[in-house]
Backbone bond lengths (Angstrom), bond angles and torsions (degrees), N, CA, C in turn:
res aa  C-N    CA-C-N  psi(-1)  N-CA   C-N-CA  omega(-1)  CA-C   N-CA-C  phi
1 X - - - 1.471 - - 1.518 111.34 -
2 X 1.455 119.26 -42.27 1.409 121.62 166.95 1.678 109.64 -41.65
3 X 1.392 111.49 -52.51 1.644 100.01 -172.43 1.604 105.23 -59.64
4 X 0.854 129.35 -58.55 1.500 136.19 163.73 1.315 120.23 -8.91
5 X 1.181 107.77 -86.00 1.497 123.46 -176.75 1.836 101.18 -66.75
6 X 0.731 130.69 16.82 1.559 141.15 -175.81 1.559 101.10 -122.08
7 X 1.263 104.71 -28.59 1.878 102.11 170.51 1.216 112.85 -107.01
8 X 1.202 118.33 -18.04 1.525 118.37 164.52 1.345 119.25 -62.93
9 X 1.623 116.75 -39.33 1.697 128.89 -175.79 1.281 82.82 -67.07
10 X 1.119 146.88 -81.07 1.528 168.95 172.35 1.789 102.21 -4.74
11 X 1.405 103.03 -42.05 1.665 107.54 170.81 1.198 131.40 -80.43
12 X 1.335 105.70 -35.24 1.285 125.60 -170.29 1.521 97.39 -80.55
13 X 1.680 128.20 -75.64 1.120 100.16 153.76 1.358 136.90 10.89
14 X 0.832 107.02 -122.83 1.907 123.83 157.51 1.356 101.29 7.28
15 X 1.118 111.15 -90.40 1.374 130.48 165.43 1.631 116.97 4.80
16 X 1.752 91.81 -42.19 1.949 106.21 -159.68 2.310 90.28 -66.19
17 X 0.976 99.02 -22.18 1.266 90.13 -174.35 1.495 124.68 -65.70
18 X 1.216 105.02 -36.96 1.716 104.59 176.94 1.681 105.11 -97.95
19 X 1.720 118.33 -177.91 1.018 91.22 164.81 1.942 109.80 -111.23
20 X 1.212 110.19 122.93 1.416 117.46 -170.87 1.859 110.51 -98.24
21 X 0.707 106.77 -168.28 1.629 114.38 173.69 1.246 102.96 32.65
22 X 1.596 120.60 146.76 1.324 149.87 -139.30 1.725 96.71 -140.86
23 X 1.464 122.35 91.95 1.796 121.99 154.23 1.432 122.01 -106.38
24 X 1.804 123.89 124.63 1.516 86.72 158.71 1.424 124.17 -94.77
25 X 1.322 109.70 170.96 1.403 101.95 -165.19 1.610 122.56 -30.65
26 X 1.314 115.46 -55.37 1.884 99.53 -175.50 1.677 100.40 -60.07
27 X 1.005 130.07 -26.86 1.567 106.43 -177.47 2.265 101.15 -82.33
28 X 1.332 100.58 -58.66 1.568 83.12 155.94 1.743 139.23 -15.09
29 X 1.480 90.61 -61.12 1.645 94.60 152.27 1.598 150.54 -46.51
30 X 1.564 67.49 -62.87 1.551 79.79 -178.47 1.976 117.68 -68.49
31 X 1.917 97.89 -26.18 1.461 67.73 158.23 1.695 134.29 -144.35
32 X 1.488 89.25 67.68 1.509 129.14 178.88 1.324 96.49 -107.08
33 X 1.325 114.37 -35.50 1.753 111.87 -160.22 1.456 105.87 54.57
34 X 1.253 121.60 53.49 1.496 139.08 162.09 1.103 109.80 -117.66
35 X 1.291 137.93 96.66 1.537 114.20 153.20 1.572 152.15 3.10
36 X 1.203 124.22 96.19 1.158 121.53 -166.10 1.801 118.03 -27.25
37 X 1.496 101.19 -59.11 1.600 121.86 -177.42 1.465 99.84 -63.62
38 X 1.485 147.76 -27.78 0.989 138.90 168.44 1.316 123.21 -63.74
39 X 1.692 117.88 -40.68 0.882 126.73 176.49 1.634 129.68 -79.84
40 X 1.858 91.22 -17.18 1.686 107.51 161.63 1.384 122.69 -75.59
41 X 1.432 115.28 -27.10 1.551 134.18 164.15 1.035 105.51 -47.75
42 X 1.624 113.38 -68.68 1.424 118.94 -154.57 1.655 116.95 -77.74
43 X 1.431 100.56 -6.44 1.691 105.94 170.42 1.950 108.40 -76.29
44 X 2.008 89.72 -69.75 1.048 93.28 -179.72 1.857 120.92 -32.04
45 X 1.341 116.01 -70.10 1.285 123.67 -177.75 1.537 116.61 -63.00
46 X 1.515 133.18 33.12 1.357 144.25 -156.60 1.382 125.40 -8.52
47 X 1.889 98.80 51.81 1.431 107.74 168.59 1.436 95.63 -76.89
48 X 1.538 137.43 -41.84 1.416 115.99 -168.47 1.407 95.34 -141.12
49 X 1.182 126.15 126.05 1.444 125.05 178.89 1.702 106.04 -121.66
50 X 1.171 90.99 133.30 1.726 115.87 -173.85 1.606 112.44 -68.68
51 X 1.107 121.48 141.42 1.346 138.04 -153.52 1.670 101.17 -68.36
52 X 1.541 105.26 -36.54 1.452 105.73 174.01 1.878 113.74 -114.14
53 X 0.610 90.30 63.38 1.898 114.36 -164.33 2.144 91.97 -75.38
54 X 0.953 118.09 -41.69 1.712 94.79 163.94 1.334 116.18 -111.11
55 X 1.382 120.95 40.27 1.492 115.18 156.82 1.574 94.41 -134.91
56 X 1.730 102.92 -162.67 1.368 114.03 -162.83 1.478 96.35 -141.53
57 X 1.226 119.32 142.57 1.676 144.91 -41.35 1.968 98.52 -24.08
58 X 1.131 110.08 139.52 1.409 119.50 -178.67 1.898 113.71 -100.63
59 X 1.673 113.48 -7.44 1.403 115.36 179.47 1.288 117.41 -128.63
60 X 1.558 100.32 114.34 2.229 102.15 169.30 1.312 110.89 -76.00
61 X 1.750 102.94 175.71 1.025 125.25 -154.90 1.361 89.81 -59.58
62 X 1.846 117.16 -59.46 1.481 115.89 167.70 1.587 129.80 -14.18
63 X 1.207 108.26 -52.06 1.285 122.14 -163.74 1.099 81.86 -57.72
64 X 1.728 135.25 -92.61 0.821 142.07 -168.25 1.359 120.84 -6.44
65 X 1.413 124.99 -46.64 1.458 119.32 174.08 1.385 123.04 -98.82
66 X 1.570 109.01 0.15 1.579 104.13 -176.53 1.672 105.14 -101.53
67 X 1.511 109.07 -13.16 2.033 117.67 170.96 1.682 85.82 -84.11
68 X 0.742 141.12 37.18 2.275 142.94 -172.34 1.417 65.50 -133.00
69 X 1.356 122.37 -97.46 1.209 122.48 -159.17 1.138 135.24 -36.38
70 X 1.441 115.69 -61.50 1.773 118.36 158.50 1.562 123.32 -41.31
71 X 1.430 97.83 -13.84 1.734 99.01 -170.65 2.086 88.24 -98.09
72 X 1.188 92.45 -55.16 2.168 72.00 174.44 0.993 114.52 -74.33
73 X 1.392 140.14 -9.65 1.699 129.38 151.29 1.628 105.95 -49.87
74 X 1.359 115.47 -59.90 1.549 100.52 -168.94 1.430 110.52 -69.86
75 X 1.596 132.65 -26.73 1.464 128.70 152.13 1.580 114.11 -11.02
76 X 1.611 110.97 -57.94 1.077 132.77 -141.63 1.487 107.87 -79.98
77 X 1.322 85.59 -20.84 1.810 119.40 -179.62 1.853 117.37 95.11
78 X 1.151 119.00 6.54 1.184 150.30 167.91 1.639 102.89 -50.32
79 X 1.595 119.04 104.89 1.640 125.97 175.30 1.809 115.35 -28.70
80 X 0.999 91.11 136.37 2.116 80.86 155.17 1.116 120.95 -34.25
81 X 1.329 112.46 -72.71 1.788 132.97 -152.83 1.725 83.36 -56.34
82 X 1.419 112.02 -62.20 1.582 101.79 -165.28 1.067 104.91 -65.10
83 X 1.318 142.06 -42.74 1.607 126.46 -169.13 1.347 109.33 -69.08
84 X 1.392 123.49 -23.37 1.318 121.91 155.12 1.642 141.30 -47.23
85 X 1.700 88.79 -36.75 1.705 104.64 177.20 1.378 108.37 -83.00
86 X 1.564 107.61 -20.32 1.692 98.17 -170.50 1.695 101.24 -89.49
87 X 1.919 119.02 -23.53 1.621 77.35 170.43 1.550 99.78 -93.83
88 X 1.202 115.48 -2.21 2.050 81.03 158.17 1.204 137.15 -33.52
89 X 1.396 95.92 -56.51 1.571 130.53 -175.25 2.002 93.73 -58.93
90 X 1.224 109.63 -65.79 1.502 89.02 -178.82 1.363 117.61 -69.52
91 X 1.724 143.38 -17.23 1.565 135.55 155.65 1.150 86.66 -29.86
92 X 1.425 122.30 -97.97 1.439 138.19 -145.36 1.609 126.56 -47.08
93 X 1.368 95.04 -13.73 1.775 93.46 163.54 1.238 102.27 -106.40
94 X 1.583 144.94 -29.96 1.220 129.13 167.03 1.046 111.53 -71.42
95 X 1.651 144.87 -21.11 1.586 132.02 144.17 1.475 118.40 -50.58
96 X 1.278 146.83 -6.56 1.071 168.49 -163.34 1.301 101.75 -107.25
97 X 1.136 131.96 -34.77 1.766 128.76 -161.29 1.716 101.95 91.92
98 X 1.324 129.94 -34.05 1.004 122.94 -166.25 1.903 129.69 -55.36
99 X 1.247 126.42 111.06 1.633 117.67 162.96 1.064 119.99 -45.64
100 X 1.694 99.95 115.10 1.375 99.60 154.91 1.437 142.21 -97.49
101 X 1.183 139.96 115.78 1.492 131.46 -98.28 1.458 109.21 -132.64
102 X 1.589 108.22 -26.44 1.495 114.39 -179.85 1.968 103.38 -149.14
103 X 0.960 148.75 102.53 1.461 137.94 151.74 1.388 122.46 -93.91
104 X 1.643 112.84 121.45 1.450 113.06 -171.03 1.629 95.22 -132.13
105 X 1.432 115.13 129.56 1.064 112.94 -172.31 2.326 94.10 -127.45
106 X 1.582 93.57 165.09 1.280 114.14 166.29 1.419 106.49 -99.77
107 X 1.897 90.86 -163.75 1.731 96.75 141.83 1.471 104.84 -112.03
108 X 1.032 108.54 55.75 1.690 107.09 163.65 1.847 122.95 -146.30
109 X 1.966 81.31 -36.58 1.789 73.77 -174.84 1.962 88.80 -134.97
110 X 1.332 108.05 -141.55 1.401 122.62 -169.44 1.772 102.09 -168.56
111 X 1.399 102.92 160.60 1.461 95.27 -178.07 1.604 100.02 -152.26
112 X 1.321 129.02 139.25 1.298 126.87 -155.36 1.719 108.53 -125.39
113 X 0.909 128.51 74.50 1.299 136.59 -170.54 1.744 117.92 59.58
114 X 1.308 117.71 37.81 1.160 138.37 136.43 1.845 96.37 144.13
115 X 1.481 118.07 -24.50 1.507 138.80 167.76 1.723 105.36 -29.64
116 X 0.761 117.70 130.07 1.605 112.02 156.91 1.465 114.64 -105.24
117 X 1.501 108.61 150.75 1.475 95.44 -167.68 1.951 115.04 -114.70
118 X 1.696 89.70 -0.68 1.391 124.87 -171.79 1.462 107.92 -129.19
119 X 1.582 100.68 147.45 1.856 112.26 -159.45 1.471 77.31 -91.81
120 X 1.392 158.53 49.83 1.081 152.92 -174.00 1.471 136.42 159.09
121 X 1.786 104.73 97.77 1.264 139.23 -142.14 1.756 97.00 -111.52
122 X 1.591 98.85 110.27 2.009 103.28 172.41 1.373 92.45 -119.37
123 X 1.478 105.92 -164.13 1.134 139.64 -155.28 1.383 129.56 -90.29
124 X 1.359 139.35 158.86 1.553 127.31 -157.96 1.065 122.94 49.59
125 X 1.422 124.20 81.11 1.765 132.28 169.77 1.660 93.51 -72.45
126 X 1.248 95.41 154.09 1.477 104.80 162.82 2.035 100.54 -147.57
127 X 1.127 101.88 102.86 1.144 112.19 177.95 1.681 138.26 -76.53
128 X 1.390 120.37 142.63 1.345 98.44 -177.37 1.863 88.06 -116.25
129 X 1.504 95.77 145.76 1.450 104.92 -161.81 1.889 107.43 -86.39
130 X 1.602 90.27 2.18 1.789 82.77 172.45 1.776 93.29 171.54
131 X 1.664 103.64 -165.33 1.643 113.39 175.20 1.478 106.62 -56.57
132 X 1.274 138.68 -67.32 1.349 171.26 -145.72 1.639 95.81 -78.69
133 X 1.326 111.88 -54.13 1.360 116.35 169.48 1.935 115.80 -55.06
134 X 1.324 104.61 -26.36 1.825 117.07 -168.77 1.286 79.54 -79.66
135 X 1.579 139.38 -37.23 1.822 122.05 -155.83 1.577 91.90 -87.13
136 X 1.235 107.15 -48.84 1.678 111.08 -178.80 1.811 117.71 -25.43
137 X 1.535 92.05 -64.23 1.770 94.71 -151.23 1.164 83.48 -65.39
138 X 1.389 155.93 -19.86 1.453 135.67 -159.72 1.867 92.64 -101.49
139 X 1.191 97.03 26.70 2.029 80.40 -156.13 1.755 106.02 -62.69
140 X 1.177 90.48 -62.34 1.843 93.66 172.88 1.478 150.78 -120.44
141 X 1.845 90.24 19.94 1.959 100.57 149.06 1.582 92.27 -153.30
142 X 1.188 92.34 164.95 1.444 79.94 173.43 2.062 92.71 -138.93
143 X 1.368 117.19 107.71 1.525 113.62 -153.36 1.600 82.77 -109.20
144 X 1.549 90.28 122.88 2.034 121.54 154.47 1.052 103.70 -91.72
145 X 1.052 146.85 62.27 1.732 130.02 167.24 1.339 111.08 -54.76
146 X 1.665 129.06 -43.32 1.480 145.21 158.34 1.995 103.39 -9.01
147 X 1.296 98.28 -37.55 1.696 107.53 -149.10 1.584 98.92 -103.22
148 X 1.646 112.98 8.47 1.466 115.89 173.63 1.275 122.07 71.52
149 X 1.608 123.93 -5.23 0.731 128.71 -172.78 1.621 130.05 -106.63
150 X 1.437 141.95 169.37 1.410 143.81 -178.96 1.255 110.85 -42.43
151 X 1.375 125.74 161.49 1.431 112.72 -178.53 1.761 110.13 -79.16
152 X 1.313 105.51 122.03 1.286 118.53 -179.91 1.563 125.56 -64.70
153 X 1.344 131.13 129.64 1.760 115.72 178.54 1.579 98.94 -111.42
154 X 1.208 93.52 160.94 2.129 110.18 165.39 1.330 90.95 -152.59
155 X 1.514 94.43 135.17 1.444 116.54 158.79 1.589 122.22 -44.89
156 X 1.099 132.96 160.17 1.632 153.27 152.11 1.948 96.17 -50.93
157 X 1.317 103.28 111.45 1.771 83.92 -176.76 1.639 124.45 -64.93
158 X 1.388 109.32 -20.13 1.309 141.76 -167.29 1.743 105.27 -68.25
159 X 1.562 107.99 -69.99 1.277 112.77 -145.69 1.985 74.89 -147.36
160 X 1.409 111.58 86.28 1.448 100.06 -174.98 1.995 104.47 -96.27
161 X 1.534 114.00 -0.98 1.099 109.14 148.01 1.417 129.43 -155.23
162 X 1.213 142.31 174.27 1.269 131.52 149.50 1.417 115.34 21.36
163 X 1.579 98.22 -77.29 1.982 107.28 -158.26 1.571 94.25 -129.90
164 X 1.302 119.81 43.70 1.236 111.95 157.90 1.530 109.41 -150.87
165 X 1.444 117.32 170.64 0.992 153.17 150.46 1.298 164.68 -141.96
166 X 1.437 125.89 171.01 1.686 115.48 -159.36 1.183 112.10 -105.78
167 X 1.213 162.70 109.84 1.576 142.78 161.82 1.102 104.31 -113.76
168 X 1.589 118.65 130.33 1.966 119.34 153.46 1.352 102.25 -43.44
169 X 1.149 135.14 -40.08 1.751 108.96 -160.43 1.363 96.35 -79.51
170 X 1.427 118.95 -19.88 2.145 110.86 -165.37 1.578 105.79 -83.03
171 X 1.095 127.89 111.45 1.329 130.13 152.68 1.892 112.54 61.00
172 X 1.408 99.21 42.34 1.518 106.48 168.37 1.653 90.39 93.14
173 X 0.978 146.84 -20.42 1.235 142.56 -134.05 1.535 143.03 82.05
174 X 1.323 97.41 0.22 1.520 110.90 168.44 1.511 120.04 -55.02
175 X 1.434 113.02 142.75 1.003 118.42 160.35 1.242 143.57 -58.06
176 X 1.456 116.94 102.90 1.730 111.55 -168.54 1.828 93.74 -100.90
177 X 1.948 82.94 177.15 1.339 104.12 160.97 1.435 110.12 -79.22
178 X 1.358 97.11 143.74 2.197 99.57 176.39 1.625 116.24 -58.46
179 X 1.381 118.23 138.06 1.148 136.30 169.10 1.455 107.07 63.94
180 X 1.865 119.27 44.83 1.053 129.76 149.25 1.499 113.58 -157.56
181 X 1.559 111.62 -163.20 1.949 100.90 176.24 1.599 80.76 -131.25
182 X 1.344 132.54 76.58 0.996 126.45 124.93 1.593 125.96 -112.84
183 X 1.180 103.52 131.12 1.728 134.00 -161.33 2.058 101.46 -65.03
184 X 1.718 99.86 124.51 1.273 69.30 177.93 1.626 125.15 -100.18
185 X 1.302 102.50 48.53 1.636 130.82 175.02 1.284 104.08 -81.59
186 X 1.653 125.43 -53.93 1.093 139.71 162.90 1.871 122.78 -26.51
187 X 1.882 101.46 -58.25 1.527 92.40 -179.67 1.121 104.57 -84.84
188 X 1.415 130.74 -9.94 1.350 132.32 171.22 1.528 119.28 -61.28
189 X 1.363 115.17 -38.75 1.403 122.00 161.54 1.420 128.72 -59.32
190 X 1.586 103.08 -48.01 1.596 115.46 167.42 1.554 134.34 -58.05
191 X 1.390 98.60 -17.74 1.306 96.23 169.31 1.702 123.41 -123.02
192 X 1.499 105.29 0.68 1.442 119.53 170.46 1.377 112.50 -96.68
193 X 1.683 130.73 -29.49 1.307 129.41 170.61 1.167 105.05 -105.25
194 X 1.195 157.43 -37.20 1.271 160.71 -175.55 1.586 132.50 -81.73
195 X 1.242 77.80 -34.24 2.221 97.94 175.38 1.199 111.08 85.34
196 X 1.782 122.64 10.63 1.177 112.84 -166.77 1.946 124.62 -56.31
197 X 1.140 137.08 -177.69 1.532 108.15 158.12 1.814 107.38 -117.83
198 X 1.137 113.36 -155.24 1.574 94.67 165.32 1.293 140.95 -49.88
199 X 1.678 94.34 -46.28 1.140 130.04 -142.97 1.873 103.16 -74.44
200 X 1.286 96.63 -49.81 1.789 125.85 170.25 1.937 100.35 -67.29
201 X 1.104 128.86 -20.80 1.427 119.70 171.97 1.476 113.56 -106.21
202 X 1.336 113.95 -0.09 1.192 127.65 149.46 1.177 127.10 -58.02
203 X 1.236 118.88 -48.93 1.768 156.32 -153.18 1.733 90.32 -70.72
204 X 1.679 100.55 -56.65 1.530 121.56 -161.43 1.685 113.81 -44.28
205 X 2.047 86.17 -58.86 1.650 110.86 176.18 1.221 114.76 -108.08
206 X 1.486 118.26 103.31 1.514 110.79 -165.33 1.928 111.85 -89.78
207 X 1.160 101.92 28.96 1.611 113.64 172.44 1.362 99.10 -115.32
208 X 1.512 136.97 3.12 1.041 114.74 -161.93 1.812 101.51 -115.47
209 X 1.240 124.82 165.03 1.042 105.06 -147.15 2.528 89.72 -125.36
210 X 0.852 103.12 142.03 1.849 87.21 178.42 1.701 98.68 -60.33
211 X 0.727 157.59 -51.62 1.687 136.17 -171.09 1.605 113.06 -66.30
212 X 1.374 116.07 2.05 1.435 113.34 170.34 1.758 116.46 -93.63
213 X 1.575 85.77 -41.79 1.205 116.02 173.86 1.568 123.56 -43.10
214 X 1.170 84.86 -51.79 1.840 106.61 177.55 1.311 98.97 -72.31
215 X 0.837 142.34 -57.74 1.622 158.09 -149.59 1.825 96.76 -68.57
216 X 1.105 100.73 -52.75 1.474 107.36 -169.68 1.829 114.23 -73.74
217 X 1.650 88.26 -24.26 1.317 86.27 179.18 1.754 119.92 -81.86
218 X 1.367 94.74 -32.21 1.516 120.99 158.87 1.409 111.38 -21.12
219 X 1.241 102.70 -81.72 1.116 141.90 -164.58 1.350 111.71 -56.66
220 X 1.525 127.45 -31.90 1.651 140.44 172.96 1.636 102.68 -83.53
221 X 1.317 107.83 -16.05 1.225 104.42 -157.46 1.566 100.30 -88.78
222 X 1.322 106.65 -49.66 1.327 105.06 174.01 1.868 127.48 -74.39
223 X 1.443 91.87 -14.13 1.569 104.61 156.21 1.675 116.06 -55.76
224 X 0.918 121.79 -48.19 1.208 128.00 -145.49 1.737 100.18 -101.44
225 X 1.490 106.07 -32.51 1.791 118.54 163.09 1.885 98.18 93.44
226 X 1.386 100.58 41.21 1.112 115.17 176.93 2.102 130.02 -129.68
227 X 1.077 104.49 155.29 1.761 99.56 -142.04 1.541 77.45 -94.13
228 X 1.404 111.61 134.10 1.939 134.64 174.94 1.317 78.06 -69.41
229 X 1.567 87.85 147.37 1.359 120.25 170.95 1.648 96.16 -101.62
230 X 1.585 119.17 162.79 1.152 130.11 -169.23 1.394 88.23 -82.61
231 X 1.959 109.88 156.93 1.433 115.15 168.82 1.010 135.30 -95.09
């Protein structure tokens, strides 16, 4: 499974270059761990505009981690408008093919693999040590306190649990169960509209195993900021 998930990071990656995968905003949200309305703000007011901004679903997989980013830029205390220009600034070299290799930001400026992008450089870098490192720090909360609000989570985009995973090329970017394309929106549906229990959504997918099952449902559940029902 290690080789696996080592070519999957490896895709997804990659991936950051075009824009792939299809969210609309509440799923955007939910797994940015950004706020929907923040992220409707930040379109409307063109602090961050989404890769597919006149069609529908309007947010890629990208997006997904560069509104992560704008949201710990403003942590940092870093304006909209600028935290906006700086992940421009990183689209446009990962539209480029280019690695981006180090981002260290203040509350004043930002610095892009040794580049500064601001006439004005303070104190406390906090560095990300590469691409892989940008999915990391957001891997399992991603906290706006800036935004007044509860402490916020986002999944790992990669491997957001146990027995699932994310890829732009799988099914828009939805989250499946591992080593198939079933969505785990799907058992999330089956047992919140339907009443199914494991055992009966087991029945459904006979590759699927109850600890995936659970996992996936888990996993929607706390996406969505809603309390699992017993199985």
């Amino acid at each position: 499974m290690s080789g696996d998930l080592d070519a999957l990071t490896r895709q997804c990656l990659r991936s950051l270059r075009y824009p792939r995968g299809r969210y609309g905003s509440n799923r955007a949200a939910q797994l940015s761990g950004v706020p929907t309305r923040t992220i409707q703000v930040w379109r409307r007011d063109k602090v961050y505009v989404p890769d597919f901004d006149s069609a529908q679903p309007v947010w890629s997989y990208r997006d997904l981690i560069l509104v992560r980013m704008v949201a710990w830029l403003r942590q940092r205390g870093i304006p909209p408008t600028r935290a906006g220009r700086y992940a421009q600034k990183v689209r446009e070299r990962l539209t480029a093919g280019e690695d981006v290799q180090r981002i260290m930001a203040t509350h004043r400026t930002a610095v892009f693999d040794g580049e500064l992008f601001d006439p004005v450089l303070g104190e406390g870098f906090l560095p990300y040590d590469n691409l892989a490192g940008l999915l990391s720090v957001f891997r399992f909360q991603a906290q706006v306190s800036d935004f007044g609000r509860r402490r916020l989570w986002g999944p790992d985009l990669i491997t957001p649990s146990e027995y699932t995973f994310i890829s732009p090329m799988v099914l828009g970017g939805d989250p499946c169960i591992r080593n198939s394309r079933i969505p785990t929106a799907n058992v999330h549906a089956l047992r919140q509209e339907r009443g199914l229990t494991t055992s009966q959504i087991v029945d459904l997918y006979p590759h699927l195993k109850p600890e995936e099952a659970n996992d996936a449902y888990d996993l929607e559940s706390r996406l969505r900021g809603t309390e699992p029902i017993a199985a």
